[in-house]
FIKOLZA-1660 file (N, C-alpha, C; in steps of 0.1 Angstrom, whole numbers, plus 5000, padded with zeros to 4 digits):
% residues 126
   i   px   py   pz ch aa at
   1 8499 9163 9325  A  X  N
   1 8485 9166 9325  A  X CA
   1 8480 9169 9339  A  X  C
   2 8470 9176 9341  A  X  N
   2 8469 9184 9353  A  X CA
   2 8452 9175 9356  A  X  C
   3 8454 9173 9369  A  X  N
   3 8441 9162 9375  A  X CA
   3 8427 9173 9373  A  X  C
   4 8418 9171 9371  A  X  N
   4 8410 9175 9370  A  X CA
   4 8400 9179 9383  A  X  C
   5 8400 9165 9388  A  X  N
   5 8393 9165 9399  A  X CA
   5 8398 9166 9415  A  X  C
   6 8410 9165 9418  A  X  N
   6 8419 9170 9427  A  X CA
   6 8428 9181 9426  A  X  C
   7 8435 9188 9438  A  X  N
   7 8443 9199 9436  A  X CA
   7 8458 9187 9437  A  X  C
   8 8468 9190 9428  A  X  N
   8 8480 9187 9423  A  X CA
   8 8486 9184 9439  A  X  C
   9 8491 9177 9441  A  X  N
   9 8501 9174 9446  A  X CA
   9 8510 9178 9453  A  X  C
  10 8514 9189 9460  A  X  N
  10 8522 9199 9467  A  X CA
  10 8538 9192 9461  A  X  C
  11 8549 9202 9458  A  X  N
  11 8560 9194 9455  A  X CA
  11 8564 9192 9473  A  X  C
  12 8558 9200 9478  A  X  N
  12 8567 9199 9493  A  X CA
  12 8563 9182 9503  A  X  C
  13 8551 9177 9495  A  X  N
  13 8546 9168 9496  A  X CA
  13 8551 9156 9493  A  X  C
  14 8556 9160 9481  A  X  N
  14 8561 9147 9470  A  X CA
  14 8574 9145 9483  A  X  C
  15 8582 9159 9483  A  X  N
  15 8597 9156 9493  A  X CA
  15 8593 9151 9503  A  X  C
  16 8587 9152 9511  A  X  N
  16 8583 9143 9524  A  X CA
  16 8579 9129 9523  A  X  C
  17 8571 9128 9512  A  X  N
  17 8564 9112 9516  A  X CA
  17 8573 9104 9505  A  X  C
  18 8580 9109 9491  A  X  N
  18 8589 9105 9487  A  X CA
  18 8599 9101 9486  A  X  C
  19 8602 9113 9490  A  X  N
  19 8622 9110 9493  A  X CA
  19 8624 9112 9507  A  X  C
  20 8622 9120 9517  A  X  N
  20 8624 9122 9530  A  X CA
  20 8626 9108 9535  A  X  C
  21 8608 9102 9542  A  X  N
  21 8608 9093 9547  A  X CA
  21 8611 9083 9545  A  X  C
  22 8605 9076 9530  A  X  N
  22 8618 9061 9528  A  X CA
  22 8632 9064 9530  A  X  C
  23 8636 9077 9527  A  X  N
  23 8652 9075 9532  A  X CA
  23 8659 9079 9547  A  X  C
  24 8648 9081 9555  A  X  N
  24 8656 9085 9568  A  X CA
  24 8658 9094 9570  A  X  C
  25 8656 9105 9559  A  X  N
  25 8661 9118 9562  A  X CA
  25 8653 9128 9570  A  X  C
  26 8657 9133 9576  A  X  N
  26 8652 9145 9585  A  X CA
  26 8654 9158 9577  A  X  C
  27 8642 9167 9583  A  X  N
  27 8644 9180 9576  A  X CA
  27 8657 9187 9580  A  X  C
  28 8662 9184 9591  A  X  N
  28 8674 9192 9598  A  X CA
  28 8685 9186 9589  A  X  C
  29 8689 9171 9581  A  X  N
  29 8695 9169 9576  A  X CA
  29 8697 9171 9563  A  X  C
  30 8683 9174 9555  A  X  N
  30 8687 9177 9546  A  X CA
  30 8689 9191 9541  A  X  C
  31 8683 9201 9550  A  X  N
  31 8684 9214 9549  A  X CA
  31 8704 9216 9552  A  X  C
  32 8707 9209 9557  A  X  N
  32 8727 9214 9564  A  X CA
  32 8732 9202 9546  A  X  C
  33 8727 9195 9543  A  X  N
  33 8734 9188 9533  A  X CA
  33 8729 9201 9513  A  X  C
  34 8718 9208 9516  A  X  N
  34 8717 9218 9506  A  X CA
  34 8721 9231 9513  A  X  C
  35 8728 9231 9526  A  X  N
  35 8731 9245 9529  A  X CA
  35 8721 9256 9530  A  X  C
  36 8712 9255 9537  A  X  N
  36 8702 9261 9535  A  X CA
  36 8698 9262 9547  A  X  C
  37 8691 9276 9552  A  X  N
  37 8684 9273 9567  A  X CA
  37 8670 9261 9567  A  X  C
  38 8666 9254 9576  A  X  N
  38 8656 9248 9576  A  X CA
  38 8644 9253 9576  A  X  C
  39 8644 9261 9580  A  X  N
  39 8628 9270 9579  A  X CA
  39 8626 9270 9563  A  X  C
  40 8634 9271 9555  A  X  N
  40 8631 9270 9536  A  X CA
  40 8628 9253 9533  A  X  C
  41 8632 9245 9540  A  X  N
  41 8631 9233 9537  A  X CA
  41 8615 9228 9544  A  X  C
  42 8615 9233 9560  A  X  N
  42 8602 9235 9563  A  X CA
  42 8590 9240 9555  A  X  C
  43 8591 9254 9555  A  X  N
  43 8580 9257 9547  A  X CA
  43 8578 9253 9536  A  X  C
  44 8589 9250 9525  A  X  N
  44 8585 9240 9512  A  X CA
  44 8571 9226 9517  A  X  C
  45 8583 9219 9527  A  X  N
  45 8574 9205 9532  A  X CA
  45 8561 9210 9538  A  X  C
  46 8557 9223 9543  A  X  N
  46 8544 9225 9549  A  X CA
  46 8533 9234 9535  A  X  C
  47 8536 9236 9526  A  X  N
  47 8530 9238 9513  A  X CA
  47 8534 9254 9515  A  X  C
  48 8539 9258 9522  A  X  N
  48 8537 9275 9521  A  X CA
  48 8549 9283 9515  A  X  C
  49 8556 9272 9509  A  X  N
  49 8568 9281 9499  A  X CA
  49 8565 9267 9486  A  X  C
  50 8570 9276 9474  A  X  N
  50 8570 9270 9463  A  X CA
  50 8585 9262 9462  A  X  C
  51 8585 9258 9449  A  X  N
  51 8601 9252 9448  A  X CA
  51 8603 9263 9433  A  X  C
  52 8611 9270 9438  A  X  N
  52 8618 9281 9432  A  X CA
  52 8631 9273 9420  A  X  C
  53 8635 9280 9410  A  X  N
  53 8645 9270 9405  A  X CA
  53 8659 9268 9413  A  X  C
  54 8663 9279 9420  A  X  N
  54 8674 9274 9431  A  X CA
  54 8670 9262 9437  A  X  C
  55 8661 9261 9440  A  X  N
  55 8659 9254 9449  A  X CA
  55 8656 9234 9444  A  X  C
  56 8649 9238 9428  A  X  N
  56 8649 9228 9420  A  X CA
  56 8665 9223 9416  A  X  C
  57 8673 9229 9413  A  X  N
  57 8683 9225 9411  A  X CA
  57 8690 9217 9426  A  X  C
  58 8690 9225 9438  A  X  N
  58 8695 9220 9451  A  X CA
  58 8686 9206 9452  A  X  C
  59 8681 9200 9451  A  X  N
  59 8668 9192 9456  A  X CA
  59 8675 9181 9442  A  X  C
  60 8675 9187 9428  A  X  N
  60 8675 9177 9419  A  X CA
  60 8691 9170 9424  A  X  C
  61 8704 9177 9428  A  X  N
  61 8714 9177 9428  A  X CA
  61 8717 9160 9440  A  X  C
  62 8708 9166 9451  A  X  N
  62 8699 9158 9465  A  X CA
  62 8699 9144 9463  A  X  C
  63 8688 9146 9452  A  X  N
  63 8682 9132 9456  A  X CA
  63 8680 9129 9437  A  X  C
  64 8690 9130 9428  A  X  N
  64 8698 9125 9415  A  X CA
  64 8685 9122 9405  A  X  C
  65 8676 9137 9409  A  X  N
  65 8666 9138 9397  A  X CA
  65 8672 9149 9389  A  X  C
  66 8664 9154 9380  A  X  N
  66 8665 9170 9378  A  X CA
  66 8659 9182 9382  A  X  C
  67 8662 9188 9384  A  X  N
  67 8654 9203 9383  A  X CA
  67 8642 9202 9376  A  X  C
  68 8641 9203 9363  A  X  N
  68 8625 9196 9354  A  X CA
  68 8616 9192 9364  A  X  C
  69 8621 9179 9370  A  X  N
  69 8612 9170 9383  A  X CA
  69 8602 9184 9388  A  X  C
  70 8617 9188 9393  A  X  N
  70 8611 9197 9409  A  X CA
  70 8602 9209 9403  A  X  C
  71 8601 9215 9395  A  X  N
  71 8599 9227 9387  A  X CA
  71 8586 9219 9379  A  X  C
  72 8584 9212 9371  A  X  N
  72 8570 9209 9368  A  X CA
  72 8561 9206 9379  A  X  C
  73 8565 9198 9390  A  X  N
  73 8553 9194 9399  A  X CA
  73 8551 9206 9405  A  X  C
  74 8560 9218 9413  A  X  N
  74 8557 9233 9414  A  X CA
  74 8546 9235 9400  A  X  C
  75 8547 9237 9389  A  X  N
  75 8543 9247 9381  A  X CA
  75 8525 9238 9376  A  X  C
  76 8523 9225 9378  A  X  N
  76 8514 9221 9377  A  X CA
  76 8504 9220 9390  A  X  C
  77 8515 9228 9402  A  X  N
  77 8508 9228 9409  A  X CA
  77 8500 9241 9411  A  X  C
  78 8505 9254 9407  A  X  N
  78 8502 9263 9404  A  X CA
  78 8495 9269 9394  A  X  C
  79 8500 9261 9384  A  X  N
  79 8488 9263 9371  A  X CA
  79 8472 9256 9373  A  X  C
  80 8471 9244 9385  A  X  N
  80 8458 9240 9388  A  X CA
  80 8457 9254 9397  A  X  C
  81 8461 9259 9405  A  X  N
  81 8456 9270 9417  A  X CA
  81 8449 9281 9407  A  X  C
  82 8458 9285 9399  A  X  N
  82 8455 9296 9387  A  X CA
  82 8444 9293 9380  A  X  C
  83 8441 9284 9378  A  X  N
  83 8428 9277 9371  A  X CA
  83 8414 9275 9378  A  X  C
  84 8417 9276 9388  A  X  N
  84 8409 9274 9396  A  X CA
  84 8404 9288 9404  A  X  C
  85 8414 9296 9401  A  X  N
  85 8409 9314 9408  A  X CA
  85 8406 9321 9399  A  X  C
  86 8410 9313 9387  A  X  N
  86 8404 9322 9373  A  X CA
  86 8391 9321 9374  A  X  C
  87 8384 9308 9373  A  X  N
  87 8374 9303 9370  A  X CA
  87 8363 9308 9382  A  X  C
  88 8369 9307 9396  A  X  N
  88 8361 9316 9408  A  X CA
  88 8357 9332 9399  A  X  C
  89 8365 9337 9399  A  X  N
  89 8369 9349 9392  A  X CA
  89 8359 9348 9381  A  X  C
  90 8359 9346 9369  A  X  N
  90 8352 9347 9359  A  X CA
  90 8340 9342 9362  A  X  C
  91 8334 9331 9371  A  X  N
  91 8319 9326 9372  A  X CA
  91 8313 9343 9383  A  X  C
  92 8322 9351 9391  A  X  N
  92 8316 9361 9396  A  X CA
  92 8315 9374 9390  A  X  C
  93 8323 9374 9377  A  X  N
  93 8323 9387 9371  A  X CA
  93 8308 9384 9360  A  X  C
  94 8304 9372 9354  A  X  N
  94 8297 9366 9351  A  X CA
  94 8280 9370 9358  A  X  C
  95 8280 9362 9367  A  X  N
  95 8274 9368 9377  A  X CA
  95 8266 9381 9383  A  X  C
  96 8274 9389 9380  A  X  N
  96 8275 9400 9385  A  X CA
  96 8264 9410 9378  A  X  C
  97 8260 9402 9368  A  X  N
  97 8254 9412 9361  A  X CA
  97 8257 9423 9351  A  X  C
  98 8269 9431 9356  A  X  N
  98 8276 9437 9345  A  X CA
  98 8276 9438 9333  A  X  C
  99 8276 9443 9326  A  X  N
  99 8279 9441 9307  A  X CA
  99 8296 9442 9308  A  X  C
 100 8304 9439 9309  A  X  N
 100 8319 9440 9314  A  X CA
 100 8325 9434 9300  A  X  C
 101 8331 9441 9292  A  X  N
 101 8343 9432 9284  A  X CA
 101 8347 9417 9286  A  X  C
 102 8347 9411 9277  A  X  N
 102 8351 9395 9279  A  X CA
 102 8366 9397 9283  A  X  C
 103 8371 9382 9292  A  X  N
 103 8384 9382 9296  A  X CA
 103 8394 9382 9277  A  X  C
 104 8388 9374 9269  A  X  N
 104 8393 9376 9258  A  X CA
 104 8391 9386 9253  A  X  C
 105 8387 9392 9253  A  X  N
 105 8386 9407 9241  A  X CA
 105 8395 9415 9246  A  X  C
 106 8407 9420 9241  A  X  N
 106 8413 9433 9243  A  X CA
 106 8412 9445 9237  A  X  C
 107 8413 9457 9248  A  X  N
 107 8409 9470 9243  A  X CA
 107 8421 9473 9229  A  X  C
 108 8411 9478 9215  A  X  N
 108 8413 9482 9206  A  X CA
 108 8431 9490 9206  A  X  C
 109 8435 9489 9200  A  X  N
 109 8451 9501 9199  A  X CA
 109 8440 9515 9194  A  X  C
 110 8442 9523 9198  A  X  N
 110 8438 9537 9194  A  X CA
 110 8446 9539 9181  A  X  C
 111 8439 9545 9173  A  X  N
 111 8443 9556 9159  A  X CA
 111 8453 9566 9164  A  X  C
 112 8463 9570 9159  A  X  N
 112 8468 9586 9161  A  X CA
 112 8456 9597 9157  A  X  C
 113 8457 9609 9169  A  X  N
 113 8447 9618 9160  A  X CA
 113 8457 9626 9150  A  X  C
 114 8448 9632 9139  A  X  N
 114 8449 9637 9126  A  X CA
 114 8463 9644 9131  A  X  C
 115 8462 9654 9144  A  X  N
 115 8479 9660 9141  A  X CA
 115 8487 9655 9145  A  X  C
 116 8484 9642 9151  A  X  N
 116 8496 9633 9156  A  X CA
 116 8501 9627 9142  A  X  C
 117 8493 9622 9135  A  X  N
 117 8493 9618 9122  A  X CA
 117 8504 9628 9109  A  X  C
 118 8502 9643 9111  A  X  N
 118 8505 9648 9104  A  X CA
 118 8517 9652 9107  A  X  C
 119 8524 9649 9120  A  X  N
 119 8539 9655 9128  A  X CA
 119 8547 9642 9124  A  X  C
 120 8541 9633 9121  A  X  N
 120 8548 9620 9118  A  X CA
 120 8546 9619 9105  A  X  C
 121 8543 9623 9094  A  X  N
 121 8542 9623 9079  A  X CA
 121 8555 9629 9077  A  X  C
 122 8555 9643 9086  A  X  N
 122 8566 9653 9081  A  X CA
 122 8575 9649 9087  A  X  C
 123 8576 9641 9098  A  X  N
 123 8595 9637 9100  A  X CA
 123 8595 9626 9095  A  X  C
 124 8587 9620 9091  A  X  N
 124 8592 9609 9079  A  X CA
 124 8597 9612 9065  A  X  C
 125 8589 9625 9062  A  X  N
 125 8599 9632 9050  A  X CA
 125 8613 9638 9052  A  X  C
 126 8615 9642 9066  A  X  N
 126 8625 9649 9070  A  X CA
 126 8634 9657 9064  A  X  C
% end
C-alpha cells in the first residue's frame, strides 16, 4: 500500500539506514563484494538511480532477501512519483481552461472508407 501522505521511501535509503549501517558495511565494500563499480552503489544510496532488477537480484543475493524486496520498494516508489506528476498534470490541463479530451476517453478507431471497405470484401471473396 503506497503512503498517502509522504513520498515512499527511496530503496537507496532503505540500503543505507538498513542494511549498510547496522552492518558495517561501507559503500566501497559492498559495491567490490556485488562486482560493481561504486558510483552505481552510490547513486542508488543518494536517490538518483533506481534499483533496476539486476540490481535487485545482486542486493537480494547480498543481504539474503529477494529481489521482490528490492523491486517493490523501487516500484512503490515510483508509482507514488507517477501519481503525483499525473495529478500535477491533470489539475493543470484542468485548469487551463481548455475543452481538451478527458485523460480517460480514447480517440474512437476510425471506420474504413467505403473503398477501403470494398477492396477488402473482394479479397475476402478471392
Amino acid at each position: 500500500m503506497l503512503p498517502e501522505n509522504r513520498v515512499p521511501t527511496h530503496p537507496g535509503e532503505i540500503l543505507s539506514e538498513e542494511f549498510l549501517k547496522p552492518m558495517g558495511i561501507t559503500q566501497t565494500a559492498l559495491a567490490e563484494q556485488l562486482k560493481v563499480p561504486v558510483q552505481r552503489v552510490n547513486t542508488l544510496i543518494s536517490g538518483k538511480r533506481g534499483v533496476t532488477p539486476e540490481t535487485a537480484l545482486l542486493l537480494a543475493m547480498a543481504f539474503e532477501t529477494t529481489p521482490q524486496f528490492w523491486m517493490n520498494l523501487q516500484t512503490n516508489f515510483d508509482l507514488w512519483n507517477a501519481r503525483h506528476t499525473m495529478q500535477i498534470t491533470v489539475e493543470a490541463i484542468g485548469s487551463s481552461g481548455s475543452s481538451t479530451r478527458g485523460l480517460t476517453n480514447r480517440p474512437r478507431r476510425r471506420e474504413p472508407s467505403p473503398a477501403t471497405a470494398k477492396k477488402r470484401d473482394r479479397s475476402e471473396l478471392g
